[in-house]
C-alpha positions in Angstrom: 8.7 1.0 17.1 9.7 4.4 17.1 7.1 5.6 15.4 4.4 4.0 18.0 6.1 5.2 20.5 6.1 8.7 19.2 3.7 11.6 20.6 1.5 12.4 17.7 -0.4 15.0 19.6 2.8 17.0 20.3 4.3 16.4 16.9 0.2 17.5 15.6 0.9 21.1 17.7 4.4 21.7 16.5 3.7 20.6 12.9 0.6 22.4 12.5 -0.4 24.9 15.8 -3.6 26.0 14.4 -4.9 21.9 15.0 -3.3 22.1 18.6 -7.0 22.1 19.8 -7.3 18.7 18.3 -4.3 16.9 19.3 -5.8 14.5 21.5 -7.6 13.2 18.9 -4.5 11.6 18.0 -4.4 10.0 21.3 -6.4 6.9 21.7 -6.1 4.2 19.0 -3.6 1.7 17.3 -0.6 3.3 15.1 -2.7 2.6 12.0 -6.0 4.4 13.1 -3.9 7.1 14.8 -2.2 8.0 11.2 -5.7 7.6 9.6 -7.3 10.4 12.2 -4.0 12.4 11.3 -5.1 12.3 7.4 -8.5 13.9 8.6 -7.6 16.2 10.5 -5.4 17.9 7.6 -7.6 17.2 4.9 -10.5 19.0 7.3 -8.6 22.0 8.6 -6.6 22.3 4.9 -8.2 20.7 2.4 -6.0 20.4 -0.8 -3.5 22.3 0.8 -2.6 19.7 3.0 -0.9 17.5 0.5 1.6 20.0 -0.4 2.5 21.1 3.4 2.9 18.0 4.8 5.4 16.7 1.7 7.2 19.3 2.7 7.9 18.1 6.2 11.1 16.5 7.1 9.3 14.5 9.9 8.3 10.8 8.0 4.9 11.0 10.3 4.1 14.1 9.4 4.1 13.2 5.3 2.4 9.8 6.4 -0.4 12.1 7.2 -0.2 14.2 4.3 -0.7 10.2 2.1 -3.6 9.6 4.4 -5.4 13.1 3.9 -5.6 12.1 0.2 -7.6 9.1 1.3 -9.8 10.8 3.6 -10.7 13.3 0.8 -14.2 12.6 -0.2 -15.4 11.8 -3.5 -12.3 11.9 -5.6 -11.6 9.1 -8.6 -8.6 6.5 -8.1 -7.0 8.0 -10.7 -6.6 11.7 -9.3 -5.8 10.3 -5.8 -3.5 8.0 -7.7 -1.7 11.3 -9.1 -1.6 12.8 -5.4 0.0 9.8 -4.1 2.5 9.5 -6.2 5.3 11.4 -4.3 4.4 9.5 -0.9 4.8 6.3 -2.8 8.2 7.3 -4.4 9.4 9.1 -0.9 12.8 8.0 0.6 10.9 7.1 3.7 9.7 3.3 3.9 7.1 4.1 6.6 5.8 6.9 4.1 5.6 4.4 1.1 3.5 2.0 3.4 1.2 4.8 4.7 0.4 5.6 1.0 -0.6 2.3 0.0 -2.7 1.9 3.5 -4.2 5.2 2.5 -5.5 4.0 -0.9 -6.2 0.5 0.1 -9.8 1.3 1.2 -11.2 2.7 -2.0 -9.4 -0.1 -3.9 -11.2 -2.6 -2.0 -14.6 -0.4 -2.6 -13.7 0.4 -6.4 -11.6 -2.5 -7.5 -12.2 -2.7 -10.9 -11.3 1.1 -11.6 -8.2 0.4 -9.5 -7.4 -2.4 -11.4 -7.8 -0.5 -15.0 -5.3 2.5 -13.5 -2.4 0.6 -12.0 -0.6 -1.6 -14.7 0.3 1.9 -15.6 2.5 1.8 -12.1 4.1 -1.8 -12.3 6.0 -0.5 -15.6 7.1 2.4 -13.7 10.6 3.4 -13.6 10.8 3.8 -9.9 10.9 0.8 -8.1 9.1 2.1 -5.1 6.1 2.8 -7.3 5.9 -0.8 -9.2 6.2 -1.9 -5.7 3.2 0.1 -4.4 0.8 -1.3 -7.3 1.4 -4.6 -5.8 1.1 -4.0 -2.5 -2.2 -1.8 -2.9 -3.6 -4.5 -4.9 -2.5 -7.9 -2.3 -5.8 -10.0 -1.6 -5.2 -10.2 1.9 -2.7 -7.3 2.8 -1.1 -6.0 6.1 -2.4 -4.3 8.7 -5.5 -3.7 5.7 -8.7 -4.6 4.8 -8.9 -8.1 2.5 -10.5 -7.5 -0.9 -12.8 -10.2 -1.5 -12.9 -10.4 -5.0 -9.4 -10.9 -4.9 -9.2 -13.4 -2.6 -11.8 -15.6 -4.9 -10.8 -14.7 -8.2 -6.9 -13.6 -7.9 -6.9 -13.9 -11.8 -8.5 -10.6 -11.8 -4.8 -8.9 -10.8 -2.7 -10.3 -13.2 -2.6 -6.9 -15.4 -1.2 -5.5 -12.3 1.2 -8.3 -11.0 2.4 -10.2 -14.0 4.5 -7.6 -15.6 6.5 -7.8 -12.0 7.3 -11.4 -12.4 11.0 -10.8 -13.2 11.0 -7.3 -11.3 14.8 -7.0 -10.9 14.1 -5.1 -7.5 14.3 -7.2 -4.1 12.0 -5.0 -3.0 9.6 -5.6 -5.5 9.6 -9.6 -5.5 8.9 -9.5 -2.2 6.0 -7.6 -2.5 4.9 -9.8 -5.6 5.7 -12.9 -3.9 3.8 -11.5 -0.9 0.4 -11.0 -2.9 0.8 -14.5 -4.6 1.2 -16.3 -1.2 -2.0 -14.1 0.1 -4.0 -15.8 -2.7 -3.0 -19.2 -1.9 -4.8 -19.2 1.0 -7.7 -19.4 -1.2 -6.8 -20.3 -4.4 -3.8 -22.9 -4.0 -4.2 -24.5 -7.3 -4.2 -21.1 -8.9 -1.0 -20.0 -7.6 0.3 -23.5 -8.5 -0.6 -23.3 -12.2 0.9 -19.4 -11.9 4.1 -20.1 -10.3 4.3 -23.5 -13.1 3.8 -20.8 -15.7 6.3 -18.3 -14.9 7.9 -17.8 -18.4 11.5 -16.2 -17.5 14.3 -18.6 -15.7 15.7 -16.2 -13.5 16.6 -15.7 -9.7 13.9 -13.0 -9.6 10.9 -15.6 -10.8 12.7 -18.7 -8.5 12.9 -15.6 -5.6 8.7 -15.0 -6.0 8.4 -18.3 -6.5 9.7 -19.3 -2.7 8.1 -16.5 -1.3 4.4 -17.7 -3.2 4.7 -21.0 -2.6 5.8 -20.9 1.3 2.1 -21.6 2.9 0.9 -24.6 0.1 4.6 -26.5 0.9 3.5 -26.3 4.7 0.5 -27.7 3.8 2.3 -30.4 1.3 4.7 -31.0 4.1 4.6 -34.5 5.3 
């Protein structure tokens, strides 16, 4: 709420007075679109510089821009934005970890299957926050984000990046993995049946995704 309520085109100026000219840009718009236009602007006025100066930023909006400019680069593989997000998806902020994945969500949904090949590599990172973002990049419907089809119709196709998280011993994690399982039952129900039947390790971790995957199909099965 904070953050909605904050003035971006003010925080624009003070942050970075050579873009006070387009601070009203920032202006109209929902919170999401407003941080995207943010990203832009940087990536426009600063190019690959922009990364760097807005990590550096003790403001959490100001680095939420700095993880959107890498998504409004143009032309860049997953893989090297992948490397650029990396410290917005590991930052102490929550806010910032969220605007990373929002950032990247768009060119997973347009070049899923290169996504897909680079990010098992993140759900057997060290950091929590990062196995956590591979998830949530990767959810067939998503928050406040595009859906991704293919996902949504063939959920299969993210087990590399969502099975290795089944016993995640993060909360923060198993939410996020219990999250992208209930998204596919919406569509694939029997799927995330036979998944959640198949979970190999007994644990409070697998019975915690489990709940959380399962919470839409036992409305439906309620009498």
């Amino acid at each position: 709420m904070e953050q909605i309520a904050l003035d971006m085109p003010a925080l624009l100026s003070w942050a970075f007075p050579r873009l006070a000219g387009d601070r009203e840009r920032l202006a109209p718009g929902g919170l999401v679109a407003k941080m995207r236009e943010g990203g832009r602007l940087l990536h426009a006025a600063l190019g690959p510089d922009a990364v760097d100066l807005a990590a550096a930023f003790e403001s959490d909006t100001v680095r939420g821009w700095g993880a959107m400019a890498i998504g409004a680069a143009p032309g860049l593989p997953i893989a090297h934005r992948l490397d650029k997000l990396r410290v917005f998806a590991d930052d102490r902020h929550f806010a910032v970890r969220e605007w990373a994945w929002l950032s990247l969500r768009p060119h997973v949904i347009g070049e899923l299957q290169a996504a897909l090949a680079q990010l098992p590599e993140w759900s057997a990172d060290s950091s929590h926050n990062v196995r956590r973002f591979a998830s949530e990049v990767t959810r067939p419907r998503g928050v406040w984000s595009g859906h991704i089809p293919e996902l949504k119709a063939a959920p299969h196709l993210g087990m590399p990046v969502i099975e290795p998280l089944f016993a995640d011993p993060s909360r923060y994690v198993q939410d996020s993995v219990g999250n992208w399982l209930n998204d596919a039952s919406r569509t694939q129900p029997a799927w995330v049946l036979g998944v959640c039947d198949g979970m190999a390790t007994e644990s409070q971790a697998t019975e915690r995704i489990r709940l959380r995957a399962l919470r839409t199909i036992g409305r439906r099965l309620s009498p």
